[in-house]
C-alpha positions as CSV (number, residue, x, y, z in Angstrom):
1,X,-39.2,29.1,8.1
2,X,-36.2,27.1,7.9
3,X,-34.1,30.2,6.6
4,X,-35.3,32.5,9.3
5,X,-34.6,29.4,12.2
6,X,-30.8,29.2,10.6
7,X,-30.2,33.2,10.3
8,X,-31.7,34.3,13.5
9,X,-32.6,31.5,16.0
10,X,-30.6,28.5,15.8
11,X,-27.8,28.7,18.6
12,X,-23.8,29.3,17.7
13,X,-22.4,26.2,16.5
14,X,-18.5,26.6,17.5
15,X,-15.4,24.5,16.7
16,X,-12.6,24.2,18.2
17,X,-9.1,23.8,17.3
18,X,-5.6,23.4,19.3
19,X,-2.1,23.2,18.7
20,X,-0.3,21.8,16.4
21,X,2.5,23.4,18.7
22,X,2.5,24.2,22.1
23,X,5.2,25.2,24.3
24,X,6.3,24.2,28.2
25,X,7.8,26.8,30.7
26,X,8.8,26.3,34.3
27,X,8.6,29.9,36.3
28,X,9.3,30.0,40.4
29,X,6.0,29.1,41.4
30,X,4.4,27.0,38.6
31,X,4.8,25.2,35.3
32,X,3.0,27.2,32.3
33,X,1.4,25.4,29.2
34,X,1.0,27.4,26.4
35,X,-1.3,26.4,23.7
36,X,-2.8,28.6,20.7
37,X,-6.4,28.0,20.1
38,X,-8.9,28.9,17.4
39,X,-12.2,28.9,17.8
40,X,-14.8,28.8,14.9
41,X,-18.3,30.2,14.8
42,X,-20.4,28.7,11.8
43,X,-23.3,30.2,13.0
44,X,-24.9,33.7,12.7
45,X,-25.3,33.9,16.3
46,X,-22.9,34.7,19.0
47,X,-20.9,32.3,20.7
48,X,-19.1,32.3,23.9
49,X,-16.7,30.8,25.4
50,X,-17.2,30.8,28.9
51,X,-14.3,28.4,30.8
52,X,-11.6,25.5,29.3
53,X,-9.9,23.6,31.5
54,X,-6.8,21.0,30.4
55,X,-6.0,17.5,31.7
56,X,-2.6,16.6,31.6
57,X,-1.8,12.2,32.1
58,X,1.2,10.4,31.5
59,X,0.0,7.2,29.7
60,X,2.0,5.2,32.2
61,X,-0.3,6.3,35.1
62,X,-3.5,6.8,33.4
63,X,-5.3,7.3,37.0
64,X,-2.9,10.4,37.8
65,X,-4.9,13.2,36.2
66,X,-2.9,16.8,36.1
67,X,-6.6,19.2,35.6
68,X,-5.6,22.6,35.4
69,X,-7.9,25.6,34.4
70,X,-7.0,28.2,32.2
71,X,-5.0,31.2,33.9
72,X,-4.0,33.7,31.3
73,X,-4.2,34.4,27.3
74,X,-0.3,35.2,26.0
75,X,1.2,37.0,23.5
76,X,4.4,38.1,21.7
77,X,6.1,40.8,23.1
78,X,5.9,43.6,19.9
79,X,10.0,42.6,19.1
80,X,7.8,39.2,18.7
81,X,11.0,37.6,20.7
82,X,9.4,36.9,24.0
83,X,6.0,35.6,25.5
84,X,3.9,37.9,27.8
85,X,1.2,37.9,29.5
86,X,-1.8,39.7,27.1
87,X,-5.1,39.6,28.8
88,X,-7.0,38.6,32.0
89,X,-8.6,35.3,31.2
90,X,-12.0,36.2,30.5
91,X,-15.1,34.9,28.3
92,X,-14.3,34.7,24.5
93,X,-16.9,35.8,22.2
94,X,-17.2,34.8,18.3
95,X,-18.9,36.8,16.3
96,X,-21.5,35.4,14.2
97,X,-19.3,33.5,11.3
98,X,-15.7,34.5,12.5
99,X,-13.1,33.3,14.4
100,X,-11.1,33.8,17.2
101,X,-7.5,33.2,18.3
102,X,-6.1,32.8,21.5
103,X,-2.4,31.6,23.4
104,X,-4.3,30.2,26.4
105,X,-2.1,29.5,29.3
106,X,-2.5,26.8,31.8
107,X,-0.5,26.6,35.3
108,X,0.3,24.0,37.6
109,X,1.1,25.8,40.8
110,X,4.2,24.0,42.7
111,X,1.6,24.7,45.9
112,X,-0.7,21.8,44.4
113,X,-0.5,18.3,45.5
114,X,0.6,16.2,44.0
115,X,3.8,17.5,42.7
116,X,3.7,17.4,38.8
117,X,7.1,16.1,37.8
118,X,7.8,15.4,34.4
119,X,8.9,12.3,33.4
120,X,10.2,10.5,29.8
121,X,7.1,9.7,27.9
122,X,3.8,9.9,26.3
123,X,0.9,12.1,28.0
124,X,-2.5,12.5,26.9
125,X,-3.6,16.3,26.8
126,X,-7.6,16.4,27.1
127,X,-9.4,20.0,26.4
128,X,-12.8,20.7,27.7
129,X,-14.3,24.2,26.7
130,X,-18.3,25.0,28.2
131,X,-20.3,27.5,26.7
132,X,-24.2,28.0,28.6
133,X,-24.3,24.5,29.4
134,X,-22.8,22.2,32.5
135,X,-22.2,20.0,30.5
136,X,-18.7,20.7,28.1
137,X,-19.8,22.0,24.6
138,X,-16.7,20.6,22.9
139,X,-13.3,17.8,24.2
140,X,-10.7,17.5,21.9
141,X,-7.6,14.9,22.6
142,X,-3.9,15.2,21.9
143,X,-0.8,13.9,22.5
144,X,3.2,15.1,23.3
145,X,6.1,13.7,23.5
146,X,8.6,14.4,26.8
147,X,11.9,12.9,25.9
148,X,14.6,12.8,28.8
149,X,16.1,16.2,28.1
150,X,13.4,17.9,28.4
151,X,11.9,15.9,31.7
152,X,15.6,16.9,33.4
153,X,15.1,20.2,32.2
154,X,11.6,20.8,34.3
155,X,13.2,19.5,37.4
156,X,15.8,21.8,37.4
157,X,15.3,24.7,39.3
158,X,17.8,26.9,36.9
159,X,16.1,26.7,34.1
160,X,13.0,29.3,34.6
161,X,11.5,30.6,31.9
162,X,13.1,28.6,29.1
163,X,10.3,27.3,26.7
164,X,10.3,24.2,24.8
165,X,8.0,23.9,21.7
166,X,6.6,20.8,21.4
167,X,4.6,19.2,18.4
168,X,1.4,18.1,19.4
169,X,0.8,14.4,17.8
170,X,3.8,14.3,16.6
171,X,2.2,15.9,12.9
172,X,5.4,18.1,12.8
173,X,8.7,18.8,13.2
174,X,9.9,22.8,13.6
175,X,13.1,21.8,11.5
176,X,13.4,18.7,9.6
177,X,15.5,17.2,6.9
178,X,13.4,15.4,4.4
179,X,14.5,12.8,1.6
180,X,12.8,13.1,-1.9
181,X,10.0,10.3,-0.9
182,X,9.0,12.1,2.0
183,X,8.3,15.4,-0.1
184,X,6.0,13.3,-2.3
185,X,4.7,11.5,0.6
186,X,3.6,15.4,1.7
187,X,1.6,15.5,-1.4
188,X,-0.8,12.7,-0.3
């Protein structure tokens, strides 16, 4: 009985997984975050993912929370040199033991109040993903980095539609120089 309940009755057990990059845009209308996400099915039943929604708080003003919903799924042009839009946002299903990949996009539209202006510092990036239930099947937390440069940059008007890759957690750098103890450090 317990092999039938596993193989053909128990419900899909999906993970979830973000980042470890994630990249920033600023269009005419709306700021754009970018964030690859793999989902996990461990089960042998279908999952779905129905909605995911992202909360974006500086840690200065913890009771200022950014919560945006997901808008789009992008992709790599086929050059693989620029980021388009790839499909409507729409359920995600996972098969029974597979995975899934998707860029999910989420917008803050300059029409919504408050304004979002970026400031140097540390924000708190909360992911909420519901399945059948109300209540959220899975919340995962991360962190980012905006240094000054990049803050001035989303203010500026003129600078639509230049990305900036951020690390998530700070776990890695793009590019990085490393001494011989850091290389063995890698091995631990």
């Amino acid at each position: 009985f317990i092999t039938i309940y596993f193989t053909f009755f128990r419900p899909a057990k999906l993970n979830i997984f973000v980042g470890p990059f994630m990249i920033i845009y600023r269009q005419s209308s709306y700021f754009a975050f970018s964030i690859p996400t793999t989902i996990a099915n461990q089960s042998y039943q279908t999952g779905v993912i129905k909605r995911c929604t992202l909360v974006v708080t500086h840690k200065d003003t913890p009771q200022q929370n950014y919560h945006m919903l997901w808008s789009s799924f992008r992709k790599l042009n086929s050059e693989g040199s620029t980021w388009i839009q790839g499909d409507t946002v729409s359920s995600i299903a996972v098969l029974s033991k597979s995975t899934e990949n998707r860029n999910i996009e989420y917008t803050w539209l300059f029409e919504s109040k408050p304004d979002f202006n970026f400031r140097e510092g540390t924000y708190q990036l909360q992911f909420f993903f519901w399945s059948h239930k109300s209540k959220p099947i899975a919340s995962l937390t991360h962190e980012i980095y905006i240094n000054t440069e990049h803050a001035t940059h989303f203010s500026n008007p003129t600078m639509m539609g230049r990305i900036i890759q951020l690390s998530m957690d700070n776990d890695l750098n793009v590019n990085e120089l490393l001494t011989s103890k850091q290389v063995t450090n890698l091995k631990k």
